[in-house]
Backbone as a ProteinNet text record, in pm:
[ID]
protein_1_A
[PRIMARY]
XXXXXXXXXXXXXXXXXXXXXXXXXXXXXXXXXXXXXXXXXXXXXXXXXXXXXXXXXXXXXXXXXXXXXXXXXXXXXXXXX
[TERTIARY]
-12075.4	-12220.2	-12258.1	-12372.5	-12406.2	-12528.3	-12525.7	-12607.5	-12776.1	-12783.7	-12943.4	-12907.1	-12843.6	-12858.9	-12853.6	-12769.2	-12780.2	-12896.7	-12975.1	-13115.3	-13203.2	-13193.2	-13304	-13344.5	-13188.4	-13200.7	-13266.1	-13252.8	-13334.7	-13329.1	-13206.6	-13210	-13300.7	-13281.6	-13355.2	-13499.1	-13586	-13707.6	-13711.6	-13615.1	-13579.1	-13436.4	-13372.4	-13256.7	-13154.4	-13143.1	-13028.9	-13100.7	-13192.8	-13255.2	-13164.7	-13150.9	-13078.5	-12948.9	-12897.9	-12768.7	-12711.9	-12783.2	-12747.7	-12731.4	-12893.6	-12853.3	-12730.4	-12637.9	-12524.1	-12401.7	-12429.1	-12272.4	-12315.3	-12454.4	-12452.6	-12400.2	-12441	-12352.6	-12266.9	-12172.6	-12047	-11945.4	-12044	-11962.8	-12004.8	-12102.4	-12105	-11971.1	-11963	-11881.8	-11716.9	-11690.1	-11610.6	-11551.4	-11662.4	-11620	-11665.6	-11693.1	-11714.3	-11874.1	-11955.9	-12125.7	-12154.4	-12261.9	-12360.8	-12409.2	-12456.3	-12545.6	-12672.9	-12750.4	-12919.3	-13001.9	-13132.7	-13202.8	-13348.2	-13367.6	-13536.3	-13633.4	-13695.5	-13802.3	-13910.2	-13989.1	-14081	-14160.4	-14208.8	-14321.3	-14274.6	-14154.3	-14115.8	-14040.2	-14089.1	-14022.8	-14071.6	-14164.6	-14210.2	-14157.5	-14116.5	-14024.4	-13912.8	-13781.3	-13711.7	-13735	-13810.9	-13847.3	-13875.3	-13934.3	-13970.4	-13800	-13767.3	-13621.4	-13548.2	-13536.6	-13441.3	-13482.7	-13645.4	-13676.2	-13705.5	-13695.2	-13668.9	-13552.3	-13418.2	-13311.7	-13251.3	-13239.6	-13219.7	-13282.9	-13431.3	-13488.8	-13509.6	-13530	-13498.8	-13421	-13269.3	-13227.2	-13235.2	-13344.6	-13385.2	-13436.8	-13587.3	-13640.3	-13552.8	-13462.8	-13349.5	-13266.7	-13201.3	-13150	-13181.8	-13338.9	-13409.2	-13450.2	-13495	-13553.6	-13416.9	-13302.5	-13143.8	-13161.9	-13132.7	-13154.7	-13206.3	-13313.3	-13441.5	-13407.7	-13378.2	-13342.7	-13181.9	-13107.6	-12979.9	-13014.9	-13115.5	-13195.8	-13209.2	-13315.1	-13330.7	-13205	-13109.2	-13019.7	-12930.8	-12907.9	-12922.4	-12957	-13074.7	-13176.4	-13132.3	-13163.3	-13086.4	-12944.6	-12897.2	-12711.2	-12753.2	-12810.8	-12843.1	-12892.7	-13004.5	-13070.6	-12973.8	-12881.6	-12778.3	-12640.1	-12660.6	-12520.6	-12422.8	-12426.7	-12343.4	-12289.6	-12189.4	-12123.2	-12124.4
30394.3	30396.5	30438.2	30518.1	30581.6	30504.5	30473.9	30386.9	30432.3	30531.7	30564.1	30477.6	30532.6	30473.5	30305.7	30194.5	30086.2	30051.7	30065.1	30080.9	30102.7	30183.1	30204.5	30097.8	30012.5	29953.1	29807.1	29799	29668.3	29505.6	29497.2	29380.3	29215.5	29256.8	29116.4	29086.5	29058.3	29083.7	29119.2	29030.5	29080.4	29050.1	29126.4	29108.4	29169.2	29349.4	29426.9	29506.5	29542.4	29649.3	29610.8	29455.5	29380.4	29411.6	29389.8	29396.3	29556.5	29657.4	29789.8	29850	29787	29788.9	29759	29682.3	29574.3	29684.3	29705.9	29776.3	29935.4	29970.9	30148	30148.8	29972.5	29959.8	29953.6	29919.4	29882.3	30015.2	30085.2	30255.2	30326.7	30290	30386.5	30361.8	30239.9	30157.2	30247.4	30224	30228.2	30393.1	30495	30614	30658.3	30587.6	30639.3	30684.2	30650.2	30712.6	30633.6	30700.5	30590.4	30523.3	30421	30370.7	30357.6	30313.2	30374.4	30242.8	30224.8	30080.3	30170.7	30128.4	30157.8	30103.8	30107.8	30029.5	29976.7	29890.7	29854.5	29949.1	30029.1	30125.6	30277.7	30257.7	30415.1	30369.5	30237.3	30186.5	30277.9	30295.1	30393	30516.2	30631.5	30685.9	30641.6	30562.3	30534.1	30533.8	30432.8	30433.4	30573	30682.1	30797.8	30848.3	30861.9	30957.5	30883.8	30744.5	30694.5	30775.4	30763.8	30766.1	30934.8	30993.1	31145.6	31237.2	31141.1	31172.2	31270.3	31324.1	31413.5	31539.5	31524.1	31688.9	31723.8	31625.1	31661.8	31567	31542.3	31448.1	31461.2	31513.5	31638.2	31477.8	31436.5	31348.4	31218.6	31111.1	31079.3	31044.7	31191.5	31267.3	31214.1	31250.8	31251.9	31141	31059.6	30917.4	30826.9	30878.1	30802.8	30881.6	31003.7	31075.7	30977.4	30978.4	30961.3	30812.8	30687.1	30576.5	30556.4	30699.6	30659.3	30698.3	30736.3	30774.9	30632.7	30524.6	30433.7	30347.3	30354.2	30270.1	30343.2	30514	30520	30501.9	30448	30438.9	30274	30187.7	30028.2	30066.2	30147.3	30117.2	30151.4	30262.8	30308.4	30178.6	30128.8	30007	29906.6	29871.7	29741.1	29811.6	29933.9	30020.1	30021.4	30080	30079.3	30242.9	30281.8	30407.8	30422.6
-5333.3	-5325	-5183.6	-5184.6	-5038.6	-4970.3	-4870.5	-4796.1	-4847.2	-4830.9	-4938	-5041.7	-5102.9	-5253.1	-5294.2	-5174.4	-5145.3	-5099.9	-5013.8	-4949.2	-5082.4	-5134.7	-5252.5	-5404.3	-5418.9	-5522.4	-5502.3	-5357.1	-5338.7	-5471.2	-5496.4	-5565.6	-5522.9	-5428.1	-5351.3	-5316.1	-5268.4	-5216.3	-5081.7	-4979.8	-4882.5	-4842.2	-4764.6	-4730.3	-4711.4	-4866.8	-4819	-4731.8	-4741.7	-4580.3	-4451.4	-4412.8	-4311.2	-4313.4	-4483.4	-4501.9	-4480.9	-4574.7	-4566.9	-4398.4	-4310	-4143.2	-4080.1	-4128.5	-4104	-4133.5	-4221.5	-4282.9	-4216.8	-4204.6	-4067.6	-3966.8	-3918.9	-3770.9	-3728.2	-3898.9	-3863.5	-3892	-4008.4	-3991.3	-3877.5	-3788.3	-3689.2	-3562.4	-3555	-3480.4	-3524	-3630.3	-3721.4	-3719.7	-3658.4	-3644.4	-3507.4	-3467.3	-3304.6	-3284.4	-3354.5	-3371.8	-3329.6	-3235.3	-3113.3	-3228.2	-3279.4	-3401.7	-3352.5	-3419	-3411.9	-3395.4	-3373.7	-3378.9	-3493.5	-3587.4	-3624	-3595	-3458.3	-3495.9	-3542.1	-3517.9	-3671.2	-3694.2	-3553	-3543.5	-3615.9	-3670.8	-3735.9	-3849.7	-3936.8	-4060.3	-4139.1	-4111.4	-4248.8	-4243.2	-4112.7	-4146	-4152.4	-4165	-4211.5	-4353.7	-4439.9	-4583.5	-4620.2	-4582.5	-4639	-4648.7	-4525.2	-4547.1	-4633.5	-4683.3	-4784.2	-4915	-4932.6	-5069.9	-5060.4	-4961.3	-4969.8	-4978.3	-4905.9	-4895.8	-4998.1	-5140.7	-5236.6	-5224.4	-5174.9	-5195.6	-5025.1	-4942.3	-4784.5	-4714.4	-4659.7	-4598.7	-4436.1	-4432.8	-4266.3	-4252.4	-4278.4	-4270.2	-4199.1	-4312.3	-4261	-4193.1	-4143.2	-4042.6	-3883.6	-3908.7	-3767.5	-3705.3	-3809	-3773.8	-3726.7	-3797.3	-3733	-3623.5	-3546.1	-3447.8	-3328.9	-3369	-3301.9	-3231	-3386	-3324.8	-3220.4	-3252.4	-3161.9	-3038.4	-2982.8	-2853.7	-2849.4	-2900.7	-2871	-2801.1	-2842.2	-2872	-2708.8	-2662.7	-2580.4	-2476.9	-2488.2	-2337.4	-2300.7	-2468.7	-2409.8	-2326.3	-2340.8	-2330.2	-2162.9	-2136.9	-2000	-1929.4	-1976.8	-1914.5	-1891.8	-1963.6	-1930	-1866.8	-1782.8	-1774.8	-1856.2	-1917.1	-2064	-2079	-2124.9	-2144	-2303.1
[MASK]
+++++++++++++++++++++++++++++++++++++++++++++++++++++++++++++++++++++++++++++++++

């Protein structure tokens, strides 16, 4: 199963959003990928690129992009490589 597609079925009311976050971090970790932060102020793009992911995974794409910048700038701020 592909992390969209985990993200989308939402069995719970809340909780795999957290969980599906959990297991990105741990494949980013897992292959050497800076991993990403979303924050609350660009949830909604995150939610668009899940539920767009089939006819544009650009969307997606960018908003992970975008948050591994975030996640950059922390690593800079605490001197981090």
């Amino acid at each position: 199963m592909k992390k969209y597609e985990f993200e989308n079925i939402h069995p719970f009311q809340d909780g795999n959003g957290r969980v599906g976050r959990l297991i990105a971090l741990k494949e980013c970790l897992r292959y050497s990928i800076i991993p990403f932060i979303i924050e609350d102020s660009k949830k909604l793009f995150y939610y668009r690129g899940l539920s767009e992911w089939k006819n544009e995974p650009g969307y997606l794409i960018d908003t992970c992009l975008d948050g591994q910048d975030t996640f950059k700038n922390l690593m800079k701020m605490f001197d981090m490589e």
